[in-house]
C-alpha positions in Angstrom: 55.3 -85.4 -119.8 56.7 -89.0 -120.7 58.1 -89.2 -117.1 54.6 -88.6 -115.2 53.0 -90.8 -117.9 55.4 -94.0 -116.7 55.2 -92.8 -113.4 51.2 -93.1 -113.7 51.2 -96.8 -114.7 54.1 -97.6 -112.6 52.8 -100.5 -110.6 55.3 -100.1 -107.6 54.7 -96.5 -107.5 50.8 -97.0 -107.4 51.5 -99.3 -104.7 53.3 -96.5 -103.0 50.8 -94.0 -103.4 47.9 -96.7 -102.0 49.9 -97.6 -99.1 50.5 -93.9 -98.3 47.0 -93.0 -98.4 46.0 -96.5 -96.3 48.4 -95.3 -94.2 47.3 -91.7 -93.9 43.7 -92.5 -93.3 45.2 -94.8 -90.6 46.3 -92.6 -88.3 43.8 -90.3 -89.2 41.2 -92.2 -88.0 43.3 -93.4 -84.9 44.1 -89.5 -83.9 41.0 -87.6 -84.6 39.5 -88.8 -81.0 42.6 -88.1 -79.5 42.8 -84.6 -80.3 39.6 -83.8 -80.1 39.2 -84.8 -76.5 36.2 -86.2 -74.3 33.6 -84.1 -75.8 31.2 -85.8 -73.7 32.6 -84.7 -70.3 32.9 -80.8 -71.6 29.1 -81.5 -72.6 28.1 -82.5 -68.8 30.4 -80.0 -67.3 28.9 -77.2 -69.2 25.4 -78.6 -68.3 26.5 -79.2 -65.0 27.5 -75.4 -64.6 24.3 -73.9 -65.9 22.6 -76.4 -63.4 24.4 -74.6 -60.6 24.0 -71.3 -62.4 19.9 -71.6 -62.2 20.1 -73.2 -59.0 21.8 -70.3 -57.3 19.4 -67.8 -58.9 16.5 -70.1 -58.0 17.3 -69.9 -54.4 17.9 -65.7 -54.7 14.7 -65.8 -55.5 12.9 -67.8 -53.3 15.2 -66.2 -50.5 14.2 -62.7 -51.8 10.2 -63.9 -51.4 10.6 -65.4 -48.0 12.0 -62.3 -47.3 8.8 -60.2 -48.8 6.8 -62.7 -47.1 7.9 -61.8 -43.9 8.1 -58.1 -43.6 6.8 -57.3 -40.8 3.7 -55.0 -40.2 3.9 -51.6 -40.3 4.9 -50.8 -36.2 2.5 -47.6 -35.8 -0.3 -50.1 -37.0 0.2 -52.4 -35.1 0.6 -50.1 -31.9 -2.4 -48.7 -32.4 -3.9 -52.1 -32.3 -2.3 -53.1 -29.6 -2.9 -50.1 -27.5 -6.9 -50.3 -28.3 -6.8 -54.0 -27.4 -8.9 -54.4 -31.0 -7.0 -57.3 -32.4 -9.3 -60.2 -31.5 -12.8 -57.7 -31.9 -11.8 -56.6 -35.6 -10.7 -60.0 -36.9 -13.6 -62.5 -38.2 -13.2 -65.9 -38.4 -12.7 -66.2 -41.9 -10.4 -62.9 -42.2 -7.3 -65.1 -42.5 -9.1 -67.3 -45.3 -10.2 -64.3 -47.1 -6.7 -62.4 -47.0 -5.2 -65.7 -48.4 -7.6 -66.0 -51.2 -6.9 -62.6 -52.1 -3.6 -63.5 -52.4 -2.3 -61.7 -49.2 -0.8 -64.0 -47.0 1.2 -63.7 -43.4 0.9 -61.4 -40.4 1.1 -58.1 -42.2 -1.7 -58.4 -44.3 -4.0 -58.7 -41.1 -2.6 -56.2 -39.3 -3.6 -53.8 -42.5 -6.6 -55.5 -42.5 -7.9 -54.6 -39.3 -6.2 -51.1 -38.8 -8.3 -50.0 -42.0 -11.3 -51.3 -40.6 -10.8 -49.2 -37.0 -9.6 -46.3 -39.5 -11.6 -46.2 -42.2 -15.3 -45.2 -40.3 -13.8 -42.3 -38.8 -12.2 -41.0 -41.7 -15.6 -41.1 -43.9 -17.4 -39.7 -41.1 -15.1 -36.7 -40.7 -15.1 -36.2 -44.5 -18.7 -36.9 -44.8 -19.1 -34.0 -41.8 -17.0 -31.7 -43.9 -18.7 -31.8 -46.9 -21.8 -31.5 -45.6 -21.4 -28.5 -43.5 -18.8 -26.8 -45.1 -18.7 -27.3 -48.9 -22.0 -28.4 -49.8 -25.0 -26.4 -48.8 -27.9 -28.4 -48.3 -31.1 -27.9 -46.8 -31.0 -30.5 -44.5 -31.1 -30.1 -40.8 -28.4 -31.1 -38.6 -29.3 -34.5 -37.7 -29.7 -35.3 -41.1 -26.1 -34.5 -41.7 -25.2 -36.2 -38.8 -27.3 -39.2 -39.4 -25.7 -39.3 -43.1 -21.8 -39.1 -41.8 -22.7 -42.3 -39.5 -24.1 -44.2 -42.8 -20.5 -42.9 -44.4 -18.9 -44.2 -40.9 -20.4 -47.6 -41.3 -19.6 -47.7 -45.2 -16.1 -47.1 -44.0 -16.3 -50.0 -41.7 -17.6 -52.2 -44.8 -14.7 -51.0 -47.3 -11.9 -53.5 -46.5 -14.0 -55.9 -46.5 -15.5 -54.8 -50.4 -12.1 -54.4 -51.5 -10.5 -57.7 -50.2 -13.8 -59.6 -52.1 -13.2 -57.6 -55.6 -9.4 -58.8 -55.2 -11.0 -61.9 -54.8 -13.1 -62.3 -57.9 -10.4 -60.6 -59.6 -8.0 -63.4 -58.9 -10.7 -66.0 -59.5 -11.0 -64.9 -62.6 -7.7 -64.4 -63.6 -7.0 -68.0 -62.1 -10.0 -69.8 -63.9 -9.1 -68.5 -67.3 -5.6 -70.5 -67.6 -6.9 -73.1 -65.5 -8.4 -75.7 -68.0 -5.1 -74.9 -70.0 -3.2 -75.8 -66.8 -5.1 -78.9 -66.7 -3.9 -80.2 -69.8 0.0 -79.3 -69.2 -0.7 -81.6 -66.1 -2.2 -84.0 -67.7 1.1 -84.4 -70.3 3.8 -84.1 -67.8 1.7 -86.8 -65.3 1.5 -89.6 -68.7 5.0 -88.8 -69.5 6.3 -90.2 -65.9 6.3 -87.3 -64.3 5.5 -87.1 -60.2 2.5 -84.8 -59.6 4.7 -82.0 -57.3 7.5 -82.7 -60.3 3.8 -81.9 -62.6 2.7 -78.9 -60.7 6.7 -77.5 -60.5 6.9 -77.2 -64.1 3.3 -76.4 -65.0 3.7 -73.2 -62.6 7.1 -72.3 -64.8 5.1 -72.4 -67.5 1.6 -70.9 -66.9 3.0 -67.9 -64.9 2.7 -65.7 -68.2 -0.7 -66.6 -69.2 -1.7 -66.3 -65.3 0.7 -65.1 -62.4 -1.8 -65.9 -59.5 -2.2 -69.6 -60.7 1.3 -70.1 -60.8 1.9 -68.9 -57.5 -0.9 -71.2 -56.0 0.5 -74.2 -57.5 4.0 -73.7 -56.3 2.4 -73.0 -53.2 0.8 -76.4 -53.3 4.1 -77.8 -54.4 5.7 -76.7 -50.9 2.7 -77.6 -49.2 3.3 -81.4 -50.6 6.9 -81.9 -49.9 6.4 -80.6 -45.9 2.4 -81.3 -45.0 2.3 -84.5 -43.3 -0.6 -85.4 -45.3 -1.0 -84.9 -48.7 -5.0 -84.5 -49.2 -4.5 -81.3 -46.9 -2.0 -79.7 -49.8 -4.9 -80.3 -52.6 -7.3 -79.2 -50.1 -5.8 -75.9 -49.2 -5.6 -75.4 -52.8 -9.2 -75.9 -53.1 -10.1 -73.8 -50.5 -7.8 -70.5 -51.7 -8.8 -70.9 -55.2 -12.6 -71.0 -54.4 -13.7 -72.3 -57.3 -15.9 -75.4 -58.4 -13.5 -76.3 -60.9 -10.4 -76.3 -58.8 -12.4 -78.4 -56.0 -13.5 -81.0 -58.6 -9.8 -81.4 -59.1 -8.4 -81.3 -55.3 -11.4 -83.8 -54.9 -10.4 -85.9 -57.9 -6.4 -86.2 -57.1 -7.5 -86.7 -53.1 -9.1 -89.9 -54.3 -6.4 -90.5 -56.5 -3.7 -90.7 -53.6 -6.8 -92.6 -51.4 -7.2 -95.4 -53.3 -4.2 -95.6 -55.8 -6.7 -94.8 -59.3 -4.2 -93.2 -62.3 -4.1 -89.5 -62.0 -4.2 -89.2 -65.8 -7.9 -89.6 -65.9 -8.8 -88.0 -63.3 -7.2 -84.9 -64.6 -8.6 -85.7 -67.8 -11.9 -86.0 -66.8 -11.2 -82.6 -64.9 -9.8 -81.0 -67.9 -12.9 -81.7 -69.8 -14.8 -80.2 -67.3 -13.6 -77.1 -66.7 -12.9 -76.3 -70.3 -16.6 -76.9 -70.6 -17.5 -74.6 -67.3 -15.5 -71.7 -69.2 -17.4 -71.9 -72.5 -20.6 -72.1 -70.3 -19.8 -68.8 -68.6 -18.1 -67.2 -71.8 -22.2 -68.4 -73.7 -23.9 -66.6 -70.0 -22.1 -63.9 -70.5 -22.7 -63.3 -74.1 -26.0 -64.1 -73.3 -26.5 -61.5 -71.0 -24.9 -58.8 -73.1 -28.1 -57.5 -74.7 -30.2 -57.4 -71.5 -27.0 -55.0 -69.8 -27.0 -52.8 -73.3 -29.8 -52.2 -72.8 -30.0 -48.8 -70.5 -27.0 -47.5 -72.4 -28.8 -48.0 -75.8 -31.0 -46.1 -74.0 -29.1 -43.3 -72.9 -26.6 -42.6 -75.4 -28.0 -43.9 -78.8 -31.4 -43.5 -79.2 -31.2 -39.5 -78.4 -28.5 -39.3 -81.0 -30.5 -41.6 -83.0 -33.8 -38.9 -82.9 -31.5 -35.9 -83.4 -30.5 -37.3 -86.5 -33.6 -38.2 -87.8 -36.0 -35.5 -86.7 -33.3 -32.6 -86.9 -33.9 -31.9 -90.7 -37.6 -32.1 -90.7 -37.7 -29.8 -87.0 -35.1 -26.8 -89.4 -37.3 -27.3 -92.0 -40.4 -26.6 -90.5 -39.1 -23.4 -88.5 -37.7 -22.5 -92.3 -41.0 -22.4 -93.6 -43.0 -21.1 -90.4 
């Protein structure tokens, strides 16, 4: 115990011990980087690996659509098309416009299109004939019958055309609700320095959940930007496939944007503002209208229950005491 006690307040041996530890922490501090390498570089490399990673499922997937975009029609469709020579009587104008704002886009679609509409007349006047004549028993003469397969036939020749518009609204719809919210995504990535097609790339990544068909137009528009020799023809085919007022105000906003060099930030905030207020106007229409269309059900279903209830007793005890 002595010893340690003189060694304690030995001043060489505290000396000693100082230097040591000066020493120590010396080539401590000189090693440590050493042997922990160039974190940095193993940092980027990483990075750099998951950047090729999502790069090479990003083009599987766009290689997989181009490939669904162009299938190609189904062949005894299009035979039959092309052995009636119908292809130019049972295509409108607009067919191509209304396909692509149903979301169906390329040459198959059409072809579909317009074999349904040769198809479809004959196949609701044969059923129509069937089950007029042979399962239901009517009193109606023949030409009756007759005359009521040809309004089936021309229903028939009306019901791609009915279910390509519902598609339509449907989309609309589905389109308009996350497209105020859309707005306002823009709107950040455009004031933090973004590009607009860098804008509309990442807004499509991150409103697809909320609403697939949006997400698909934008990136649409985002292709349509980087090959379209002029821009205002991009924002105007987006327009024109959404068919909305809303998205127009905006295609007509960023066209003017691009014309005459104003800052897109307030354009799409002005936009934004807009159609956040057109979707509480049509959520307060609707709601408005909801106690005109419960009306007939009311109606129907509740005030006969209603009556049964309320006039039931009194009707068992009258026939109690009669």
């Amino acid at each position: 115990m002595n010893t340690i006690m003189n060694l304690l307040f030995d001043k060489d041996f505290l000396v000693m011990v100082f230097v040591g530890i000066l020493a120590f922490a010396t080539v401590l501090t000189l090693g440590i980087p050493y042997l922990e390498g160039n974190g940095l570089n193993e940092r980027l490399k990483s990075v750099a690996a998951r950047r090729e990673e999502l790069r090479a499922k990003h083009h599987a997937a766009l290689n997989s659509k181009r490939a669904s975009l162009r299938v190609e029609p189904v062949s005894y469709m299009k035979a039959t098309l092309d052995r009636f020579k119908l292809g130019n009587m049972l295509e409108s104008e607009n067919t191509r416009e209304k396909l692509s704002s149903a979301g169906y886009r390329g040459q198959a679609p059409v072809i579909t299109f317009m074999f349904f509409r040769f198809v479809m007349p004959f196949v609701l006047f044969a059923v129509v004939l069937f089950y007029l004549f042979v399962v239901l028993h009517l009193g109606w003469s023949p030409l009756q019958k007759v005359g009521a397969a040809f309004v089936g036939a021309l229903i028939g020749f009306y019901a791609p055309d009915m279910f390509v518009n519902n598609m339509i609204a449907r989309r609309q719809q589905s389109i308009m609700r996350a497209f105020p919210d859309a707005l306002d995504l823009m709107l950040i990535c455009v004031e933090s320095g973004m590009s607009i097609e860098s804008a509309f790339t990442r807004v499509a990544g991150e409103i697809g959940s909320q609403s697939a068909e949006l997400a698909e137009e934008l990136a649409l528009t985002t292709a349509e930007l980087s090959y379209l020799p002029d821009r205002r023809q991009a924002f105007d085919n987006l327009a024109k496939r959404c068919g909305h007022s809303g998205v127009k105000a905006v295609a007509t906003a960023l066209n003017q944007a691009e014309k005459y060099g104003t800052p897109l930030g307030q354009a799409l905030r002005v936009t934004a503002t807009e159609n956040r207020e057109m979707r509480m106007q049509e959520a307060e229409r609707k709601a408005a209208s909801l106690p005109a269309k419960l009306t007939v059900p009311m109606i129907i279903f509740f005030l006969p229950c209603l009556f049964v209830v309320i006039m039931g007793p009194a009707i068992i005890t009258i026939k109690k005491m009669m």
